[in-house]
C-alpha positions as CSV (number, residue, x, y, z in Angstrom):
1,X,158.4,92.2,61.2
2,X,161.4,91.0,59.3
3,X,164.3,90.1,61.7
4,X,167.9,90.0,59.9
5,X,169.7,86.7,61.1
6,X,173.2,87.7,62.5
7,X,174.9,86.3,59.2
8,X,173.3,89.3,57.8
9,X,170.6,87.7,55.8
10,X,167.1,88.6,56.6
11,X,164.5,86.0,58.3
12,X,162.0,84.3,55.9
13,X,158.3,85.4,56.7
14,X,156.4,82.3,57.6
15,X,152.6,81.7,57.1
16,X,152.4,81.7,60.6
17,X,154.0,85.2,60.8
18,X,150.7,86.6,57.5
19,X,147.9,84.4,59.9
20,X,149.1,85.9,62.7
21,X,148.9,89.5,61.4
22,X,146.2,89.1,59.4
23,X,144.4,88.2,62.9
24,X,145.4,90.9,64.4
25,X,144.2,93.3,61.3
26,X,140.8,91.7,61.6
27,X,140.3,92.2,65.4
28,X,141.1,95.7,64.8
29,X,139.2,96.4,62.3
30,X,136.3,94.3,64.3
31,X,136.5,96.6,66.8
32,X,136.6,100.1,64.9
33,X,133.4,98.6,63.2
34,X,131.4,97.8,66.4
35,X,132.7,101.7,67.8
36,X,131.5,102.7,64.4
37,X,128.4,101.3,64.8
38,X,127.6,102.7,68.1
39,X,128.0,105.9,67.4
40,X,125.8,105.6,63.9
41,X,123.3,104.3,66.2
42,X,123.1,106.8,68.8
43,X,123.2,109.4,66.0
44,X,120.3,107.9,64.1
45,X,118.4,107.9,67.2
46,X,119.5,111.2,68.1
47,X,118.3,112.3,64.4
48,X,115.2,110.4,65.1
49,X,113.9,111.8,68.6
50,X,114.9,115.4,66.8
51,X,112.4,114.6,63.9
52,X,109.9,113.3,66.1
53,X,109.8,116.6,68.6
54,X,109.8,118.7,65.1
55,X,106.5,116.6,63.8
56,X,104.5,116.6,67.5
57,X,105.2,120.5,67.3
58,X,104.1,121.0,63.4
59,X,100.9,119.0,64.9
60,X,100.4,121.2,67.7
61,X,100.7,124.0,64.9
62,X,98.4,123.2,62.7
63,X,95.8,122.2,65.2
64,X,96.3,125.8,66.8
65,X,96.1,127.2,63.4
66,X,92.7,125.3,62.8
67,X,91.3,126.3,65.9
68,X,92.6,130.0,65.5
69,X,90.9,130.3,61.7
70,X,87.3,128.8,63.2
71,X,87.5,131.5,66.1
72,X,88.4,134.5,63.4
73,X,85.6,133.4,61.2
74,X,83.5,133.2,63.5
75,X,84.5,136.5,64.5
76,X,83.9,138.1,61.6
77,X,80.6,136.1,60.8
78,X,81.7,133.9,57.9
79,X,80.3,130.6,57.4
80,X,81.7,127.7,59.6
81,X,82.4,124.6,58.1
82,X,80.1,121.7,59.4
83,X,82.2,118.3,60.9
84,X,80.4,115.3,59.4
């Protein structure tokens, strides 16, 4: 911050006074990253575990379906197909 000497002009920013800001900037911004980061992470995994539940149960689906269409065939006396 710019101080104003008591003569009334203001106080010359140093280099030390940018580095010194600039530091802080960058551990700020370090920080908001990693927070950001964490949460991307536990969304992605969140997304992730969802996906993966969705999939097992389309499986489980489909092999009920298969299952369900060889009983109804057979049900109704249509051919079967053969499992090599």
């Amino acid at each position: 911050m710019v101080k104003k000497r008591s003569s009334g002009k203001k106080k010359a920013i140093t280099l030390r006074d940018v580095i010194s800001h600039i530091q802080g900037v960058k551990s700020e911004l370090s920080t908001d990253m990693q927070h950001m980061e964490q949460r991307l992470t536990k969304r992605i995994d969140d997304v992730e575990s969802n996906l993966m539940e969705r999939i097992d149960g389309l499986g489980q689906d489909i092999m009920a379906t298969a299952k369900d269409s060889l009983k109804i065939r057979r049900h109704v006396g249509m051919a079967i197909p053969e499992d090599d």
